[in-house]
C-alpha positions in Angstrom: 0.0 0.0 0.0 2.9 2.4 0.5 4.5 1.9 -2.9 1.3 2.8 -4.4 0.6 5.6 -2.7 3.9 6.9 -3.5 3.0 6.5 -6.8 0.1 8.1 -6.7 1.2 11.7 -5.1 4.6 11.2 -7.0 7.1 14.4 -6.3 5.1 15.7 -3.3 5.3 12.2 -1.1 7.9 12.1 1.5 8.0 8.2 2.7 9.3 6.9 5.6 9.7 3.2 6.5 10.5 1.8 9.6 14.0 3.0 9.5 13.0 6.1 9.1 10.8 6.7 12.1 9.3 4.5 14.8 6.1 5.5 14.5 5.5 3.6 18.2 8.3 6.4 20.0 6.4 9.4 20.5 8.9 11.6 21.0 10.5 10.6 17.6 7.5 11.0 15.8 7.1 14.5 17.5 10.1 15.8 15.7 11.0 14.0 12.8 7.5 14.9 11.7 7.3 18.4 13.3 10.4 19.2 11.7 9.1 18.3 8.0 6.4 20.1 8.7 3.3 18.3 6.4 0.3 19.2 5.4 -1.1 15.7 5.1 -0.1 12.6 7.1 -0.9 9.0 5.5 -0.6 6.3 7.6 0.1 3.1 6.0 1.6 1.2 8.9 -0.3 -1.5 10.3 0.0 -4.6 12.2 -2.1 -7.2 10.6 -0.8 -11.0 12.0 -4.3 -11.8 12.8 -3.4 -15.4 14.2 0.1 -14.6 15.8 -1.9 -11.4 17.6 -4.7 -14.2 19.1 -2.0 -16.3 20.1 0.6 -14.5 21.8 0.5 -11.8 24.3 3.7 -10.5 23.3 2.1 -10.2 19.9 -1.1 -8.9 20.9 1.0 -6.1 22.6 2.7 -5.5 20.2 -0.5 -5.2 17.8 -2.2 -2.3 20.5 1.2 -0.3 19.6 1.1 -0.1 15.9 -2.7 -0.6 15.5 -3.4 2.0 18.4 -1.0 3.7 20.4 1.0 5.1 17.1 -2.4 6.6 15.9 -2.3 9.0 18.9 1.0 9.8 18.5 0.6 10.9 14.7 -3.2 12.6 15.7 -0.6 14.7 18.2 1.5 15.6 15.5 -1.3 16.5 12.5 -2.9 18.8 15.9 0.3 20.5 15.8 0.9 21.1 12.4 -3.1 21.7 11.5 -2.5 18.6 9.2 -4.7 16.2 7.6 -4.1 12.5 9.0 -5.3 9.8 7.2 -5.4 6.3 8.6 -6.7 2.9 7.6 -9.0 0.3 9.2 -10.3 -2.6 8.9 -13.7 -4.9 8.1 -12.2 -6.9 10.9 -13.6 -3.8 13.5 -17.2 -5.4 12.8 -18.4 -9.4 14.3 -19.9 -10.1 10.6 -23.0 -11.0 12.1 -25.3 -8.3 10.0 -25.2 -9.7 6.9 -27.1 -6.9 5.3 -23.1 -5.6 5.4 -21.6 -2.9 7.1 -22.3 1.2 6.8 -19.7 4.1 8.0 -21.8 4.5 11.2 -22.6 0.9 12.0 -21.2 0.0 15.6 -18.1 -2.2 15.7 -18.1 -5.4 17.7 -14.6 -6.9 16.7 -14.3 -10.8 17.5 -10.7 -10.9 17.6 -7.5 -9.4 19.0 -6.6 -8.0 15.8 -9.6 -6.0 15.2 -9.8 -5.0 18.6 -6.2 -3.1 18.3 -7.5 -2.2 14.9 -11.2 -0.5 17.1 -8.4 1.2 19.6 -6.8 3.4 16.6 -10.0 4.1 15.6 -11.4 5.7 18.9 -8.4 8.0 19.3 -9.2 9.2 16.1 -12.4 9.9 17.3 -11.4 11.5 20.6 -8.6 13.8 19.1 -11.3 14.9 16.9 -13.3 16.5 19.2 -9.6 18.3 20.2 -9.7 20.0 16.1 -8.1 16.8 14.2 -8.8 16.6 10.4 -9.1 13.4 9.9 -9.8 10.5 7.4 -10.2 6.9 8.7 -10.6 4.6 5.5 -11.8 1.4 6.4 -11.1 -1.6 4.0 -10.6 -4.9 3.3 -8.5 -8.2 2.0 -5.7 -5.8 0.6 -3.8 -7.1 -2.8 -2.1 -5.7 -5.6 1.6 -5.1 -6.9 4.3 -6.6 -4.5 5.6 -3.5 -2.0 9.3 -2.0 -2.2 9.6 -3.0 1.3 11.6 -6.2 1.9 9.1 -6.9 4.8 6.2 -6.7 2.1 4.1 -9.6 1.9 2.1 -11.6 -0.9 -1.2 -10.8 -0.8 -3.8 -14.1 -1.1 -3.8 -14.1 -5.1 -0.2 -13.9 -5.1 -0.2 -17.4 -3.4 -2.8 -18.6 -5.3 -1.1 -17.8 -8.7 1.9 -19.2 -7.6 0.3 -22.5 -6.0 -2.0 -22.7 -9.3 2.0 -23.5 -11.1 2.2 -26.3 -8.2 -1.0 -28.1 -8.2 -4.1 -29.4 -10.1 -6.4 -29.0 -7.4 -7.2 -26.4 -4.6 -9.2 -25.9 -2.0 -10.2 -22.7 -0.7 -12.5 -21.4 2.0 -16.1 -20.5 0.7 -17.2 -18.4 3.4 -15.9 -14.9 4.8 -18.3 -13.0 2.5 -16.7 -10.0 1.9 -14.8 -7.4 -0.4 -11.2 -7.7 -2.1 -9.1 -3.7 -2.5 -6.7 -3.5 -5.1 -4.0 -1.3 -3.7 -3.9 0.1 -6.9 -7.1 1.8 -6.6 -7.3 2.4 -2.7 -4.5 4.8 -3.5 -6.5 6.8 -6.0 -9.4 7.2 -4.2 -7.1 8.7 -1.0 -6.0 11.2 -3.1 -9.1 11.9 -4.6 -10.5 12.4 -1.2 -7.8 14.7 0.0 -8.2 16.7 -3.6 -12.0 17.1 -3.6 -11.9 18.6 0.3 -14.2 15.9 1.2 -16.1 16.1 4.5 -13.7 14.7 7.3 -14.7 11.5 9.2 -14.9 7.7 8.2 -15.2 6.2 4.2 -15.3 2.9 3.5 -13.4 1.8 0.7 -13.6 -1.4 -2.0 -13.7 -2.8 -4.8 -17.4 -3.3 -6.2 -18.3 -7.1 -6.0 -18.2 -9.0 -2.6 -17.2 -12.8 -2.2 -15.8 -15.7 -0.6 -12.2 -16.3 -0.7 -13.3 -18.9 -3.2 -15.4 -17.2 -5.3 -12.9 -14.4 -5.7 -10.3 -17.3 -6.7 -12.9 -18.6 -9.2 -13.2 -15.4 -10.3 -9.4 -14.6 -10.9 -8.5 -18.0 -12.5 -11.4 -17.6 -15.1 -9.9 -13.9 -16.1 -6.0 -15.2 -16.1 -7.4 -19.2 -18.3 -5.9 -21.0 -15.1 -7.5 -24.1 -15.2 -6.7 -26.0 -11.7 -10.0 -27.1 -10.3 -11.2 -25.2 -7.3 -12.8 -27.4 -4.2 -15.1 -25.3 -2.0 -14.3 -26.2 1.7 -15.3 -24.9 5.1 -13.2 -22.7 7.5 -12.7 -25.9 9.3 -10.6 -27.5 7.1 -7.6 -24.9 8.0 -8.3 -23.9 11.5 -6.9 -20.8 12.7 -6.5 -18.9 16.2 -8.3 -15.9 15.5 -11.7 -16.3 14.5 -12.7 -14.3 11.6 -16.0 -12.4 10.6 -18.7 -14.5 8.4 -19.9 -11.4 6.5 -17.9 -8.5 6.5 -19.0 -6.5 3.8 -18.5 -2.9 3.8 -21.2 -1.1 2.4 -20.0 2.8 0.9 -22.4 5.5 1.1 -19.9 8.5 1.3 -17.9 8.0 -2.0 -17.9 7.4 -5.5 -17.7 3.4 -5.8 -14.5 1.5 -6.8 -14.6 -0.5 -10.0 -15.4 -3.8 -10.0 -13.4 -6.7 -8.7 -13.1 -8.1 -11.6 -11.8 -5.3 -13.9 -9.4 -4.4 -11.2 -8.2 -8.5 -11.2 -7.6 -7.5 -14.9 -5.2 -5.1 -14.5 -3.5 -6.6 -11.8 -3.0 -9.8 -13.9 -1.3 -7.8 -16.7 1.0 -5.9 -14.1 
């Protein structure tokens, strides 16, 4: 997601990785920031091991820092500065129990550690707004799109699926999870467009038209790329997991021009 985003503001981003600043040492992010002096802050860090988080404490910690903790330090800095911070969420914030899907205002229930330190950067937000911070929170969902710069960058689901698709004849793949798939790609865009059209400050939620299963979205992918490796539909059970995940997650926009659809974004990101 950072790559992209760099890409998309071009000449006028400034990026910093975790060399650069530890977004989790307040006093750093104080003055590296303060010293740069921006008028928009984009937060693309996030911790999102959703099983390590359940399993470990050490983990789970570590997830309330990133997730949470940073967030206030970076609201402290935009108050400063009079900047514009923009953060992402997550669909992870909601149980998945409505499955008329989920709007901007909905209340979050999440059902695991991972959303829950996701909920925690979310309500500073919300409390440093009533203090003057312009913010955007931009909830979204099952990230993918070109590999990052960052050597700590990981493949996203269809990047294994492609490359297991070379391996195998067969696959099996979770049909439930109902939900929506972001291209980074266009996530990127529509941050920008956000910040260039002055939009009202608050929370957006932002996908890619189309919602599905992780095997639908598979079936989907492999039909636009002529992969022919038959797909079997299988419960959640058959690759059990710590962290429990939401059944229907879907995250309904009401606030923003929509994304294109999953599928013509799968298209481009096939002939990347």
């Amino acid at each position: 997601m950072g790559t992209q985003l760099v890409k998309v503001f071009g000449v006028e981003a400034v990026a910093w990785d975790r060399d650069d600043l530890d977004i989790t040492n307040r006093e750093e992010v104080m003055e590296k920031i303060s010293a740069l002096k921006p008028e928009v802050i984009v937060n693309a860090i996030a911790y999102n091991a959703v099983d390590k988080c359940e399993g470990s404490d050490a983990e789970n910690a570590l997830a309330q820092k990133l997730n949470g903790e940073a967030v206030g330090h970076l609201a402290d800095v935009a108050l400063e500065l009079g900047a514009i911070l923009v953060h992402y969420s997550t669909d992870y914030v909601f149980s998945g129990e409505n499955e008329r899907g989920y709007y901007e205002a909905d209340q979050p229930e999440p059902i695991n550690r991972y959303g829950a330190s996701k909920l925690l950067g979310e309500e500073i937000l919300h409390t440093k707004s009533v203090q003057g911070l312009k913010y955007y929170l931009i909830r979204t969902s099952k990230l993918f799109g070109p590999k990052g710069a960052s050597e700590f960058s990981k493949p996203s689901f269809f990047d294994i699926m492609l490359n297991l698709a070379k391996e195998k004849s067969e696959l099996k793949v979770v049909d439930e999870e109902f939900g929506c798939f972001t291209y980074t790609v266009d996530l990127s865009q529509k941050t920008k467009e956000l910040l260039e059209q002055k939009a009202h400050y608050g929370t957006y939620h932002v996908v890619n038209d189309g919602p599905a299963t992780w095997y639908g979205a598979v079936g989907e992918l492999f039909k636009i790329a002529g992969i022919h490796v038959k797909l079997i539909a299988v419960g959640s059970e058959e690759f059990p997991r710590p962290a429990r995940r939401p059944k229907f997650s879907v995250l309904l926009n009401t606030k923003t021009s929509p994304l294109r659809s999953l599928s013509e974004a799968l298209a481009e990101y096939l002939n990347l």
